[in-house]
PyMOL Python script that loads the backbone (N, CA, C, O; Angstrom):
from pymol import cmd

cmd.read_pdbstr("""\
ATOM      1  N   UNK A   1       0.835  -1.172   0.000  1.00  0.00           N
ATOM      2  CA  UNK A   1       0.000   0.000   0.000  1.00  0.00           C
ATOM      3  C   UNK A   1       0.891   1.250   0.000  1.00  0.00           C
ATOM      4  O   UNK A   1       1.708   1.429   0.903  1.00  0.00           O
ATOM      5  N   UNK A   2       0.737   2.084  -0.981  1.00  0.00           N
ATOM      6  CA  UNK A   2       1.385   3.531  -1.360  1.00  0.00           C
ATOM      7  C   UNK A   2       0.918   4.587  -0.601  1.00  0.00           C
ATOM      8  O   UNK A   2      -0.133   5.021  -1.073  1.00  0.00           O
ATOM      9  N   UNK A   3       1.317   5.220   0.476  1.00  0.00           N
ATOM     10  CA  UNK A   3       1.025   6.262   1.032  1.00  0.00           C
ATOM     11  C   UNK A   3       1.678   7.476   0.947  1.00  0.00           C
ATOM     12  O   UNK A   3       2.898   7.633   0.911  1.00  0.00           O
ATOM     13  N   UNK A   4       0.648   8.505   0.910  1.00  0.00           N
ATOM     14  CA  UNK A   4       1.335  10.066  -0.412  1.00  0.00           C
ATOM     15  C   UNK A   4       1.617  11.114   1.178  1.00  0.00           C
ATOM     16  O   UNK A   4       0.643  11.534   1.804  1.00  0.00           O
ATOM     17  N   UNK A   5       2.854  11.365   1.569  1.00  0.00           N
ATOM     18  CA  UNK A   5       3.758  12.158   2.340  1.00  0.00           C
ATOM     19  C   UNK A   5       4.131  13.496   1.856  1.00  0.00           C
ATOM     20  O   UNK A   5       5.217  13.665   1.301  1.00  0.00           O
ATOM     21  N   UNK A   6       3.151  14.624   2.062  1.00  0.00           N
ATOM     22  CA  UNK A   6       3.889  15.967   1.795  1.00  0.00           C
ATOM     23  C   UNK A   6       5.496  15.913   1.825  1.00  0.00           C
ATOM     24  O   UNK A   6       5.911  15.384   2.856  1.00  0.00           O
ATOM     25  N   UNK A   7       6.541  16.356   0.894  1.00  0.00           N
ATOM     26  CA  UNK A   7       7.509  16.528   1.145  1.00  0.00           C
ATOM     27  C   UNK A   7       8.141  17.862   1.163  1.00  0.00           C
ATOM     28  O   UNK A   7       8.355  18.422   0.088  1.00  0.00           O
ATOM     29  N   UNK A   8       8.504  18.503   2.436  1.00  0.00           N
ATOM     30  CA  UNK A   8       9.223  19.793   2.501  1.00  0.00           C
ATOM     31  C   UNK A   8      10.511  19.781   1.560  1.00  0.00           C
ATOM     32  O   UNK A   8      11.348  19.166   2.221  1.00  0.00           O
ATOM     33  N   UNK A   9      11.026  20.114   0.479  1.00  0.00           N
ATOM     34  CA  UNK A   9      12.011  20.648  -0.136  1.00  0.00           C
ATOM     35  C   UNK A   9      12.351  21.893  -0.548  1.00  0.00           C
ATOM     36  O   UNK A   9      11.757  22.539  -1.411  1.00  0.00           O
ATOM     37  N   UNK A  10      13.793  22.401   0.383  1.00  0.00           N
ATOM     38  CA  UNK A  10      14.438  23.332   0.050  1.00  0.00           C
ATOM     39  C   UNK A  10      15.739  22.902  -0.686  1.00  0.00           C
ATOM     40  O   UNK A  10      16.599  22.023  -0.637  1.00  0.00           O
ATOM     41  N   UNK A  11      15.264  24.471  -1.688  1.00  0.00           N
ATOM     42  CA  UNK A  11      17.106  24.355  -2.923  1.00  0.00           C
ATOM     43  C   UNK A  11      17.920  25.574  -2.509  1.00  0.00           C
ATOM     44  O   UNK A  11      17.780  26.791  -2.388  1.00  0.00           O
ATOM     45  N   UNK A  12      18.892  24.577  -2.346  1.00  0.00           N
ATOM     46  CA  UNK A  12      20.113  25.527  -1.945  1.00  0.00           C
ATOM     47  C   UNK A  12      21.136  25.375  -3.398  1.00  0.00           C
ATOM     48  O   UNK A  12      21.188  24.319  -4.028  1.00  0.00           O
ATOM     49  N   UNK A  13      21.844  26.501  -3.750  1.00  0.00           N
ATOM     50  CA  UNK A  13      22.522  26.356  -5.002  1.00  0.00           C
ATOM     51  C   UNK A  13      23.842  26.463  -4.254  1.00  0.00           C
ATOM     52  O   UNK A  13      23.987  27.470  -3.561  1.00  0.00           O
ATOM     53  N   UNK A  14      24.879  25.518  -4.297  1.00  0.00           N
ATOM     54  CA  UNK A  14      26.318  26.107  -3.741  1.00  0.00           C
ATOM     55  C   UNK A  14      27.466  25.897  -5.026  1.00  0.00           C
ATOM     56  O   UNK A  14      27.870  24.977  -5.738  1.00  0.00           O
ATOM     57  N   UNK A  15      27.719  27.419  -4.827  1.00  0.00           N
ATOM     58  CA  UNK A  15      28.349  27.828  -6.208  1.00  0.00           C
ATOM     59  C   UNK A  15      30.107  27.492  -6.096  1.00  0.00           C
ATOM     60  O   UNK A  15      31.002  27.917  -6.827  1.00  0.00           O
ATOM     61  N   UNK A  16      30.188  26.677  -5.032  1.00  0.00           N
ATOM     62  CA  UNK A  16      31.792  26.298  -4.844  1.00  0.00           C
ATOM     63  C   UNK A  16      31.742  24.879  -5.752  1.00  0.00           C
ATOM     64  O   UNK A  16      32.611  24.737  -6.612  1.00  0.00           O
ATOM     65  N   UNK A  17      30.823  23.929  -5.580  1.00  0.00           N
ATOM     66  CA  UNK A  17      30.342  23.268  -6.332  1.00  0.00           C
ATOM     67  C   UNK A  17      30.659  23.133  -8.021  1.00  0.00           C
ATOM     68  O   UNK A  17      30.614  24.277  -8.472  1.00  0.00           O
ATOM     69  N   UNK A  18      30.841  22.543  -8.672  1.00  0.00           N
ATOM     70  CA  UNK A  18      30.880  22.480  -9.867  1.00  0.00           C
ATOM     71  C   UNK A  18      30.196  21.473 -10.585  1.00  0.00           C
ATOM     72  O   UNK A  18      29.364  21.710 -11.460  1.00  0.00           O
ATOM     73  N   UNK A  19      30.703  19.851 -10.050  1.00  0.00           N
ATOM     74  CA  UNK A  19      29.706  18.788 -10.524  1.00  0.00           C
ATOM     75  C   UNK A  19      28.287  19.006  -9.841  1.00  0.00           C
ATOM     76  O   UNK A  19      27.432  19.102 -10.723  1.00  0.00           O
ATOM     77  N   UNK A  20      27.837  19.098  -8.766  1.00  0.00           N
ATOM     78  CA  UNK A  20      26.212  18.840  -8.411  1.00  0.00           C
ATOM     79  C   UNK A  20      26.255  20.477  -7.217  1.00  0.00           C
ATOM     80  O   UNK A  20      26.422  20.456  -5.998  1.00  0.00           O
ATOM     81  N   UNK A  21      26.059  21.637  -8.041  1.00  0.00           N
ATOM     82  CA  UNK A  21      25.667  22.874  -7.157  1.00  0.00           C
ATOM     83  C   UNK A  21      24.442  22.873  -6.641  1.00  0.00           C
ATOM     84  O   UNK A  21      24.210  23.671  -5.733  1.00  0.00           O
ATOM     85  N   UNK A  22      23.451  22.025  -7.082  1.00  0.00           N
ATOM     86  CA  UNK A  22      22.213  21.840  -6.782  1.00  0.00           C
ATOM     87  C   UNK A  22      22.099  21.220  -5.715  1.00  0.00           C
ATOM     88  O   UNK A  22      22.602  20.097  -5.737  1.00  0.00           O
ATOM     89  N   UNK A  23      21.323  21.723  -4.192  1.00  0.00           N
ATOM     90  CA  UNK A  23      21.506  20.821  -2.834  1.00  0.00           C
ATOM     91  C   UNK A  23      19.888  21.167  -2.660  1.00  0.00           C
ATOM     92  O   UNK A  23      19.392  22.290  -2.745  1.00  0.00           O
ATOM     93  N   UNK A  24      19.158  19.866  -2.383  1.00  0.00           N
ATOM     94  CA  UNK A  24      18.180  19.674  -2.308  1.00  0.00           C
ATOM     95  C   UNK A  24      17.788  19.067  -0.428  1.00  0.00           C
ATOM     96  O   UNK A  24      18.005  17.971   0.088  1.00  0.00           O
ATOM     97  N   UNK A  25      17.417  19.813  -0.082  1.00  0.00           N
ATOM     98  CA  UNK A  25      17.485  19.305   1.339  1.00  0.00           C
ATOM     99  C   UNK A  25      15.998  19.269   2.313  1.00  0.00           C
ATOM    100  O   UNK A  25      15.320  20.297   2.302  1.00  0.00           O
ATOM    101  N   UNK A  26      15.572  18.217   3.044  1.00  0.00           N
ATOM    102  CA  UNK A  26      14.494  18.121   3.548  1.00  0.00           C
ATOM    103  C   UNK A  26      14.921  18.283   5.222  1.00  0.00           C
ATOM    104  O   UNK A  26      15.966  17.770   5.622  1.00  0.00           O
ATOM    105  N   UNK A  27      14.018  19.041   6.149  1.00  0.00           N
ATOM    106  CA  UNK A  27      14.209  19.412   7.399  1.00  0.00           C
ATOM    107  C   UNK A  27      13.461  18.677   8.084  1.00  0.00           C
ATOM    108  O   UNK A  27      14.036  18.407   9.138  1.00  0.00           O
ATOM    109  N   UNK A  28      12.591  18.273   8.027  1.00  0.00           N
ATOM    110  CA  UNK A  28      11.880  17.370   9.055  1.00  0.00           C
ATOM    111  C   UNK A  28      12.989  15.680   9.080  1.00  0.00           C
ATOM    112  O   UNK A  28      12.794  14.893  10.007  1.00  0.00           O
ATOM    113  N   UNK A  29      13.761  15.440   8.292  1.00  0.00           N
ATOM    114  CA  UNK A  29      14.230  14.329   8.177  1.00  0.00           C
ATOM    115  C   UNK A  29      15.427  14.533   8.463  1.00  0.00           C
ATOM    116  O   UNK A  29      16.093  13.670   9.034  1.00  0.00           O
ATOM    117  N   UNK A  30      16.031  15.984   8.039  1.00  0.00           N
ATOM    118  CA  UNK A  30      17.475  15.907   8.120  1.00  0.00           C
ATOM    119  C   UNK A  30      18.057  15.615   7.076  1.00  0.00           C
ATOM    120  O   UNK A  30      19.254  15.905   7.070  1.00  0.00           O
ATOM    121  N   UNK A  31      17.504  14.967   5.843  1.00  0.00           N
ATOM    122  CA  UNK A  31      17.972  14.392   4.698  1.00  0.00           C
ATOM    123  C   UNK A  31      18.492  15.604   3.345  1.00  0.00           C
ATOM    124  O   UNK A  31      17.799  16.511   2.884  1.00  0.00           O
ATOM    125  N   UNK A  32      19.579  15.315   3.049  1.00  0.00           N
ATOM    126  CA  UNK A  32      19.805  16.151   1.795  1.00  0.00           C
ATOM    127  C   UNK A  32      20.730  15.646   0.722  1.00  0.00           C
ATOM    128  O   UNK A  32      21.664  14.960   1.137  1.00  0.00           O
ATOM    129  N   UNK A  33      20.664  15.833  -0.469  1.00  0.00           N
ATOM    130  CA  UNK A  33      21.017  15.078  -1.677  1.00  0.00           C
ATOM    131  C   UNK A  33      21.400  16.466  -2.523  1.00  0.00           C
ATOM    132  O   UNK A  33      21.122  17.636  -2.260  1.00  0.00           O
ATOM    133  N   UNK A  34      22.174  15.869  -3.681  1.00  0.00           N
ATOM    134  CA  UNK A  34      22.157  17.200  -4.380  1.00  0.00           C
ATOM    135  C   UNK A  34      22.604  17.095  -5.955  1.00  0.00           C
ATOM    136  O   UNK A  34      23.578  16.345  -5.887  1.00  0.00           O
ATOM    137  N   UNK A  35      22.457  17.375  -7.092  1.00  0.00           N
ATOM    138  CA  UNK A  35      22.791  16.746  -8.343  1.00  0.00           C
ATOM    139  C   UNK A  35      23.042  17.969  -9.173  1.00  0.00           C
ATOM    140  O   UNK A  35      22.924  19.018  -8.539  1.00  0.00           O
ATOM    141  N   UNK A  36      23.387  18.096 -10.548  1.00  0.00           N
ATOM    142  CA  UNK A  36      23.996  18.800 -11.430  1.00  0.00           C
ATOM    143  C   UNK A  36      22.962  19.666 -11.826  1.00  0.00           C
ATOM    144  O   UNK A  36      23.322  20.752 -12.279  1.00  0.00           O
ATOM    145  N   UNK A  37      21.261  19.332 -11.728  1.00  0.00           N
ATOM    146  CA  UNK A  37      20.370  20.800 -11.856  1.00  0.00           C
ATOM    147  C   UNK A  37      19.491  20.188 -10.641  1.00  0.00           C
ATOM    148  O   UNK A  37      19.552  19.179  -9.939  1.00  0.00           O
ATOM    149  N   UNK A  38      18.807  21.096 -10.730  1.00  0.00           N
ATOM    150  CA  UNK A  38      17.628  21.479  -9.598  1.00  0.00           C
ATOM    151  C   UNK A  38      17.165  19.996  -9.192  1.00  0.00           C
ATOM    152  O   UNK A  38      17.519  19.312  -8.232  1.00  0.00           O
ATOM    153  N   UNK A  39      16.133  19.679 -10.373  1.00  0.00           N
ATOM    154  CA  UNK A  39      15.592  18.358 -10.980  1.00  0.00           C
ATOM    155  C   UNK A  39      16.089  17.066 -10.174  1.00  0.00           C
ATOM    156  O   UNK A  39      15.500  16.324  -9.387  1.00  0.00           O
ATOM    157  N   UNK A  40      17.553  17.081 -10.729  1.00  0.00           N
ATOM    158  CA  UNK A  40      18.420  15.778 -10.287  1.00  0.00           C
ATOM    159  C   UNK A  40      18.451  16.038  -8.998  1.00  0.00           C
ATOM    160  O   UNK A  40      18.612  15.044  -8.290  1.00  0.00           O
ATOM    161  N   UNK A  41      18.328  17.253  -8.354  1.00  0.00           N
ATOM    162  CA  UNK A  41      18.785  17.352  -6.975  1.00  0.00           C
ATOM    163  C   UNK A  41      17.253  16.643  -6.473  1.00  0.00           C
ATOM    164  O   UNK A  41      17.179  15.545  -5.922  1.00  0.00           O
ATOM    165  N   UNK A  42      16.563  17.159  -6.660  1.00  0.00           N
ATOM    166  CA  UNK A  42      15.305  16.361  -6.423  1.00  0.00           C
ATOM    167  C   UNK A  42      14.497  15.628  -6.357  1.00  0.00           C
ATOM    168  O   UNK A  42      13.534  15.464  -5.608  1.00  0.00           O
ATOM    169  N   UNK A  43      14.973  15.046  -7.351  1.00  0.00           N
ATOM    170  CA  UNK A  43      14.876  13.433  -7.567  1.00  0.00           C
ATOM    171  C   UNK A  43      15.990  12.524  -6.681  1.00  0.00           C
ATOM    172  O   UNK A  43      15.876  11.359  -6.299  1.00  0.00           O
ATOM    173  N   UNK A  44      16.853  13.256  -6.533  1.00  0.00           N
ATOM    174  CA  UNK A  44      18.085  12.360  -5.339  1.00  0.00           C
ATOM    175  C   UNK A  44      17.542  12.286  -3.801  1.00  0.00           C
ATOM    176  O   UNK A  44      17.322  11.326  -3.062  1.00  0.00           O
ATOM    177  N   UNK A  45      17.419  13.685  -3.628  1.00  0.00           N
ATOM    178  CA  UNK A  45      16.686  14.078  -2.331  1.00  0.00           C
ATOM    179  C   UNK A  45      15.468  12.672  -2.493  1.00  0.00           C
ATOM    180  O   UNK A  45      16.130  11.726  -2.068  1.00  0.00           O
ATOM    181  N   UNK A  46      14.425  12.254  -2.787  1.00  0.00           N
ATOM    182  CA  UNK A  46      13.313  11.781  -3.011  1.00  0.00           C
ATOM    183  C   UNK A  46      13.810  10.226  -2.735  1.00  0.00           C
ATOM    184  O   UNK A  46      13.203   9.622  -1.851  1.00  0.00           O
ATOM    185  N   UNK A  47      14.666   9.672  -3.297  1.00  0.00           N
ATOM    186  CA  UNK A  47      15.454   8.750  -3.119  1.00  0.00           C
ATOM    187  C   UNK A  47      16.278   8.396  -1.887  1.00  0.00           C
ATOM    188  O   UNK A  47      16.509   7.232  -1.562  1.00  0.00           O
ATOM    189  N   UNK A  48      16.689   9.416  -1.250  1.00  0.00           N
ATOM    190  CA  UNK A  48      17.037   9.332  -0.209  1.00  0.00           C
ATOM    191  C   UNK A  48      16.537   9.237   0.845  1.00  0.00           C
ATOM    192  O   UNK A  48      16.970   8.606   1.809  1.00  0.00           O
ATOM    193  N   UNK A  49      15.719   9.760   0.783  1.00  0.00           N
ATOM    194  CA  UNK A  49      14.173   9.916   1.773  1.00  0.00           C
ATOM    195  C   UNK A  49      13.258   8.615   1.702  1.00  0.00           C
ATOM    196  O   UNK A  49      12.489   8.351   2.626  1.00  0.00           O
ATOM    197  N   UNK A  50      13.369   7.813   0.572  1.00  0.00           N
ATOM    198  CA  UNK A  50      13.150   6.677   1.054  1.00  0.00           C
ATOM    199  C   UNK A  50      13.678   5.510   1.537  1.00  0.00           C
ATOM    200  O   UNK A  50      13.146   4.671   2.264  1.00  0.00           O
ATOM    201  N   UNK A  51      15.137   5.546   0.905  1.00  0.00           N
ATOM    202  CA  UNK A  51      15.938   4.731   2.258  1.00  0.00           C
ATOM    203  C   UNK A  51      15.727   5.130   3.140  1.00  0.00           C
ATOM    204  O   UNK A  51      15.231   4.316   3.919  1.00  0.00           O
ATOM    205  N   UNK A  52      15.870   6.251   3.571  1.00  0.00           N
ATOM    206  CA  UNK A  52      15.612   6.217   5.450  1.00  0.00           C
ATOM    207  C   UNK A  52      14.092   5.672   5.788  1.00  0.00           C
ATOM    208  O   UNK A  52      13.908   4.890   6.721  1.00  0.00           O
ATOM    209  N   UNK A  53      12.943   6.186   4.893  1.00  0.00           N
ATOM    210  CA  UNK A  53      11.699   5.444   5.624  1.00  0.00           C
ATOM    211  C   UNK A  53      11.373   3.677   5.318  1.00  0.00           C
ATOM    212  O   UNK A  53      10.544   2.838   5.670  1.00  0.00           O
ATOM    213  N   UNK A  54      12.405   3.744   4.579  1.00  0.00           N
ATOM    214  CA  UNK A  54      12.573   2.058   4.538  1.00  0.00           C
ATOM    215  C   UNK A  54      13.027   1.515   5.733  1.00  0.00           C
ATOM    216  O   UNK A  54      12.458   0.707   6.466  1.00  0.00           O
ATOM    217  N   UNK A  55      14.672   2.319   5.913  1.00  0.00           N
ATOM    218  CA  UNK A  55      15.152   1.834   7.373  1.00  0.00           C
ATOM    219  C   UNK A  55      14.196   1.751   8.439  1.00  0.00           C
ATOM    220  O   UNK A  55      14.007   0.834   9.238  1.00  0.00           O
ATOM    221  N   UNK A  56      13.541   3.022   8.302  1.00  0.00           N
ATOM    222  CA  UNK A  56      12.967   3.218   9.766  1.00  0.00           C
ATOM    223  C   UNK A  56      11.482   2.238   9.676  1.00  0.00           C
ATOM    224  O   UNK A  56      11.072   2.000  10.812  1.00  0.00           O
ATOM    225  N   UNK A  57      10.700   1.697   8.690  1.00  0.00           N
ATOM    226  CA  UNK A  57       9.611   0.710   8.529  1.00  0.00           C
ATOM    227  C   UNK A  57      10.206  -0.763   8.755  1.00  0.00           C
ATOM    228  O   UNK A  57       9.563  -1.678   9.270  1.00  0.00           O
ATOM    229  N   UNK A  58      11.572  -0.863   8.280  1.00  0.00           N
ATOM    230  CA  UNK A  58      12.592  -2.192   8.771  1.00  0.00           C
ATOM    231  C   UNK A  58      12.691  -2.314  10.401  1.00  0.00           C
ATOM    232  O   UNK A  58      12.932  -3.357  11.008  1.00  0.00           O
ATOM    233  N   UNK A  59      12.393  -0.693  11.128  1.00  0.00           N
ATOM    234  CA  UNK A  59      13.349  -1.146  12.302  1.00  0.00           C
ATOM    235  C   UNK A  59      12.201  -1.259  13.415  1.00  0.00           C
ATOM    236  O   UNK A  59      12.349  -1.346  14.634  1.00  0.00           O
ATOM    237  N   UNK A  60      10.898  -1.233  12.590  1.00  0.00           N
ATOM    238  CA  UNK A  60       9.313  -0.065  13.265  1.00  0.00           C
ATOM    239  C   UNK A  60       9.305   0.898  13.859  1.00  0.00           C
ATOM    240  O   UNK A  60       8.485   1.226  14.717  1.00  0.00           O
ATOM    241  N   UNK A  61      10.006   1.344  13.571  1.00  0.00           N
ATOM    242  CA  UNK A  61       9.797   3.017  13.851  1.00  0.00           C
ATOM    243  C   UNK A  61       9.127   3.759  13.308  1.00  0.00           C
ATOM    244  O   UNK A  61       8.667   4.468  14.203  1.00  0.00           O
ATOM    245  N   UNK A  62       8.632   4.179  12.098  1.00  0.00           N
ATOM    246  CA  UNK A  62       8.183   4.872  11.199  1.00  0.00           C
ATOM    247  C   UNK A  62       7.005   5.257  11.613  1.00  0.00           C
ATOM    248  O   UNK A  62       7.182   6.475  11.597  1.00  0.00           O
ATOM    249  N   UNK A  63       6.136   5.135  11.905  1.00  0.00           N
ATOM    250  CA  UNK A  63       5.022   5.615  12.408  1.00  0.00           C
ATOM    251  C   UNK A  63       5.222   6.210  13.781  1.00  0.00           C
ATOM    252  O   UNK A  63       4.455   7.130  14.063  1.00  0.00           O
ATOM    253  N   UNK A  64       6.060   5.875  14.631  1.00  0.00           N
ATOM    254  CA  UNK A  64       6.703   7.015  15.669  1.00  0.00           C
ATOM    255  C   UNK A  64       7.480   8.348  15.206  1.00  0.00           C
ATOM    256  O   UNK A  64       7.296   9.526  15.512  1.00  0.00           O
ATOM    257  N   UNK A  65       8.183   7.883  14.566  1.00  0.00           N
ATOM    258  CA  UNK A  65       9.337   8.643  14.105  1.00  0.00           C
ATOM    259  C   UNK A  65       8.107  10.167  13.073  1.00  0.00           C
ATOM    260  O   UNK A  65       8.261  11.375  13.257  1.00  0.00           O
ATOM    261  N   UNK A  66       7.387   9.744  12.417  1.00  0.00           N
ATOM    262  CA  UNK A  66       5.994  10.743  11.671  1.00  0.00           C
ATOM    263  C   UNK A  66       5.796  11.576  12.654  1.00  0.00           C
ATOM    264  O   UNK A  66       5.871  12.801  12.556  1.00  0.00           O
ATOM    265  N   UNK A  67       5.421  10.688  14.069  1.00  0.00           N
ATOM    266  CA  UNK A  67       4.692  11.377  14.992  1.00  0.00           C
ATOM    267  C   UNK A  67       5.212  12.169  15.591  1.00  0.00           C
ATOM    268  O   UNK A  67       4.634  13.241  15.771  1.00  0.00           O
ATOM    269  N   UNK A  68       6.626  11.917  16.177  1.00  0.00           N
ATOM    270  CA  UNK A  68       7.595  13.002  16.370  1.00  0.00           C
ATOM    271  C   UNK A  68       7.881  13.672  16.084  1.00  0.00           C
ATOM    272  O   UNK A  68       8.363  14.533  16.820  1.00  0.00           O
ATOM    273  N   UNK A  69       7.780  13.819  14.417  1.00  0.00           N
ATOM    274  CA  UNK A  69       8.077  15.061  13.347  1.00  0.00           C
ATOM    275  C   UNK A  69       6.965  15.896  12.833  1.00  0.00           C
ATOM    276  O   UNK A  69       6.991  16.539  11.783  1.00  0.00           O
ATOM    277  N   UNK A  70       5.575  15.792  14.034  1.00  0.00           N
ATOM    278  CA  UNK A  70       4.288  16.191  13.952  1.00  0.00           C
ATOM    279  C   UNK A  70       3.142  15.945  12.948  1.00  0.00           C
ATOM    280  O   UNK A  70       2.075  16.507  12.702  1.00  0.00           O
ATOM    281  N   UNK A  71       3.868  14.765  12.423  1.00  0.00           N
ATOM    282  CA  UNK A  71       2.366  14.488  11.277  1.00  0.00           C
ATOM    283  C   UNK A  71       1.495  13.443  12.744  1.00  0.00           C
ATOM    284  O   UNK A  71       1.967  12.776  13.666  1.00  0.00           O
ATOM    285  N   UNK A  72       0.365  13.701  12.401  1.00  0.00           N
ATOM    286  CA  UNK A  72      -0.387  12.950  12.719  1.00  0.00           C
ATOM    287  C   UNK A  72      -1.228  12.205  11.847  1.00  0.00           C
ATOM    288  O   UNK A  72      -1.298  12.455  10.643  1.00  0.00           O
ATOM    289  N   UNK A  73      -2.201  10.826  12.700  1.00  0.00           N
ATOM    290  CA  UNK A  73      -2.488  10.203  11.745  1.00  0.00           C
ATOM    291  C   UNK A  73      -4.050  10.154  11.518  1.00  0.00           C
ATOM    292  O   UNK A  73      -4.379  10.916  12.427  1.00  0.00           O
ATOM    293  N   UNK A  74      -5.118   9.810  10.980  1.00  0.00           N
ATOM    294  CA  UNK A  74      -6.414   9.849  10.783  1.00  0.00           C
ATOM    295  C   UNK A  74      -7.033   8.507   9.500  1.00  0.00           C
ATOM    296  O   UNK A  74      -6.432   7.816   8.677  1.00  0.00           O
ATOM    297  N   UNK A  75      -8.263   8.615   9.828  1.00  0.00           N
ATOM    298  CA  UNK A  75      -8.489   7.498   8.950  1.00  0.00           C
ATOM    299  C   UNK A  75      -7.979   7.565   7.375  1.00  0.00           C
ATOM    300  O   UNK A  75      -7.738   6.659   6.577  1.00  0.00           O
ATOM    301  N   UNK A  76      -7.943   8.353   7.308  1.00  0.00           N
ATOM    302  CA  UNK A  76      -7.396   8.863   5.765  1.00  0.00           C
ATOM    303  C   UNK A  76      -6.162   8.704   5.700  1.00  0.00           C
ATOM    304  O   UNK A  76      -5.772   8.409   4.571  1.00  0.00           O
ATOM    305  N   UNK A  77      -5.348   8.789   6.515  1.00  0.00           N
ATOM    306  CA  UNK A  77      -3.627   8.282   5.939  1.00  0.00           C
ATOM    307  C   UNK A  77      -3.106   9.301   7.199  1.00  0.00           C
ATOM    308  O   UNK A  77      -3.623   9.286   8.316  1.00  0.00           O
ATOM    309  N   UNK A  78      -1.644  10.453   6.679  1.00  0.00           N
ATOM    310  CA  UNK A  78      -0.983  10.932   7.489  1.00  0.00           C
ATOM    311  C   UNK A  78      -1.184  12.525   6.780  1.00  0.00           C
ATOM    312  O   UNK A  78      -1.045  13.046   5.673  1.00  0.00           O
ATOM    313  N   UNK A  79      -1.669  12.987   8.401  1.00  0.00           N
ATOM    314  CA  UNK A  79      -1.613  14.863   8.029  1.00  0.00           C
ATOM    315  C   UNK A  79      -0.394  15.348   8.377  1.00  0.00           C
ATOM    316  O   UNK A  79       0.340  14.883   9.249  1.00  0.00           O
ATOM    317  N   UNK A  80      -0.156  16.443   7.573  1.00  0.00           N
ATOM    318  CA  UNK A  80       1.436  16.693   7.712  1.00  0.00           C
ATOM    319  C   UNK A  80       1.512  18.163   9.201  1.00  0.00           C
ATOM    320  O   UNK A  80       0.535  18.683   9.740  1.00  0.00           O
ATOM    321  N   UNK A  81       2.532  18.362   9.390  1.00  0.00           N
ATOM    322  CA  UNK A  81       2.523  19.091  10.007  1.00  0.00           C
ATOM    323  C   UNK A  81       2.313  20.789   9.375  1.00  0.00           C
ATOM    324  O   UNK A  81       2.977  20.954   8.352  1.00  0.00           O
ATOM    325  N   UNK A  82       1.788  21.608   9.666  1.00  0.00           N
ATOM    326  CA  UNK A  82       1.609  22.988   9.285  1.00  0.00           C
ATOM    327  C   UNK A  82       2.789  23.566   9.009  1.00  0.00           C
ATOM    328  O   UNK A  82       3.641  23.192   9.815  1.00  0.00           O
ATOM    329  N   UNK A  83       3.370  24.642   7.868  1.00  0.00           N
ATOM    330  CA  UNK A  83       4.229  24.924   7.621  1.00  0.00           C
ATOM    331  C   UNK A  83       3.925  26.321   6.914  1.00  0.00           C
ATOM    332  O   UNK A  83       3.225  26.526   5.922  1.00  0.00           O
ATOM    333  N   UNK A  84       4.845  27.479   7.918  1.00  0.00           N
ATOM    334  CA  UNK A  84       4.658  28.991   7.152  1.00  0.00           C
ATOM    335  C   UNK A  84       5.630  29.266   6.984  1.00  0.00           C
ATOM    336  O   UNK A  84       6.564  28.507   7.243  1.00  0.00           O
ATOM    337  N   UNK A  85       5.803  30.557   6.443  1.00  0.00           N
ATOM    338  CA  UNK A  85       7.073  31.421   5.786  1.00  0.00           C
ATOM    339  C   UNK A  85       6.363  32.310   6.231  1.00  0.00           C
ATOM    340  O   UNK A  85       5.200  32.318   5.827  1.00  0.00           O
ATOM    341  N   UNK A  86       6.901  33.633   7.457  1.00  0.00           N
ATOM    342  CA  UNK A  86       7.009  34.613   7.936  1.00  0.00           C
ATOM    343  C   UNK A  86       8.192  35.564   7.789  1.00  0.00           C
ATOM    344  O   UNK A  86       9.390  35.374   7.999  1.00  0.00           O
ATOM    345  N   UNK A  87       7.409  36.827   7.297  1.00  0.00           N
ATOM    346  CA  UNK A  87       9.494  37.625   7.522  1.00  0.00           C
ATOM    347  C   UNK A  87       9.546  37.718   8.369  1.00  0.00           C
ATOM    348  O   UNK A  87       8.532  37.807   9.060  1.00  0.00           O
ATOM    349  N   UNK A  88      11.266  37.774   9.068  1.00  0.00           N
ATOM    350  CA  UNK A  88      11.874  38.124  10.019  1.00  0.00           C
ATOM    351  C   UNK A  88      12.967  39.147   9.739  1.00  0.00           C
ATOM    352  O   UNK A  88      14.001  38.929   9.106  1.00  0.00           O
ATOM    353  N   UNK A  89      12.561  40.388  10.346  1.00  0.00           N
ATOM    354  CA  UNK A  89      13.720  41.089  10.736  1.00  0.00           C
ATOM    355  C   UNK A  89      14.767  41.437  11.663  1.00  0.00           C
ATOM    356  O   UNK A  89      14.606  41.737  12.846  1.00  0.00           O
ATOM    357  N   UNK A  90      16.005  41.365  10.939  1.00  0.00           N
ATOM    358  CA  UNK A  90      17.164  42.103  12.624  1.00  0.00           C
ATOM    359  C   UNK A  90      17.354  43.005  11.906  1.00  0.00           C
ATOM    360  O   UNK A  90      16.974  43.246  10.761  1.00  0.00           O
ATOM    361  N   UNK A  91      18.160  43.690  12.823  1.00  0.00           N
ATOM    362  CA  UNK A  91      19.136  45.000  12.270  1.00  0.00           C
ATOM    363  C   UNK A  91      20.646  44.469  11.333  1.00  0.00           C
ATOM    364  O   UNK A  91      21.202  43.380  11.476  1.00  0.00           O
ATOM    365  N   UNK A  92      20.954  45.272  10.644  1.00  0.00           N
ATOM    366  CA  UNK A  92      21.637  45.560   9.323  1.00  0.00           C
ATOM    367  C   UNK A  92      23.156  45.326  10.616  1.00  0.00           C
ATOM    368  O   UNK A  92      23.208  45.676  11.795  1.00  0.00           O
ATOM    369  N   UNK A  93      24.204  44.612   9.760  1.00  0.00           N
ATOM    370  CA  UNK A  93      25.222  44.169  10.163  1.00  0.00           C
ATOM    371  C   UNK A  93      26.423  45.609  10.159  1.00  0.00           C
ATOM    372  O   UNK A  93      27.583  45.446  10.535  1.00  0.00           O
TER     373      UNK A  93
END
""", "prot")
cmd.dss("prot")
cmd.show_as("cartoon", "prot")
cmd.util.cbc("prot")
cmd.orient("prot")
C-alpha cells in the first residue's frame, strides 16, 4: 500500500560546487542530496528519503518517528505538520 507524504524541499545552489551545485534538502528528516540541476537534486533528495523510511519501517519506527516530526495520523492516511514562511527582521550588520 502507497502512502502520499507531503515533502518539505528546500534548494540551496552552492556555487563552490561544480559537478552537483544543486543541494536539495528536507528538514523534518534531516535528509539532503544534491545533483547537477535542480531536478536531479530532487529526484536524489526523493530517493534518499526513502531509504531512510525504509530503514525506519525495517526497524518499526516509522510511524513514531511521523509522529515526532508532527504528522499525525487519521483514517485517511498521514496529516502533515503545518508549515509557514514569515518575515523576520534584525538589524543591518
Amino acid at each position: 500500500m502507497k502512502t502520499m507524504l507531503p515533502l518539505t524541499i528546500k534548494i540551496i545552489i552552492d556555487k563552490r560546487s561544480k559537478d552537483a551545485p544543486y543541494v536539495a534538502y528536507n528538514p523534518e528528516l534531516d535528509v539532503a542530496s544534491c545533483g547537477p540541476t535542480e531536478e536531479k537534486s530532487r529526484k536524489n533528495l526523493k530517493e534518499a528519503v526513502r531509504i531512510v523510511m525504509d530503514e525506519l519501517q525495517k526497524k518499526g519506527k516509522l510511524e513514531e518517528t511521523l509522529e515526532e516530526l508532527g504528522f499525525q495520523k487519521d483514517k485517511n492516511g498521514w496529516i502533515p505538520p503545518s508549515v509557514s514562511f514569515e518575515p523576520f527582521y534584525f538589524p543591518s550588520l
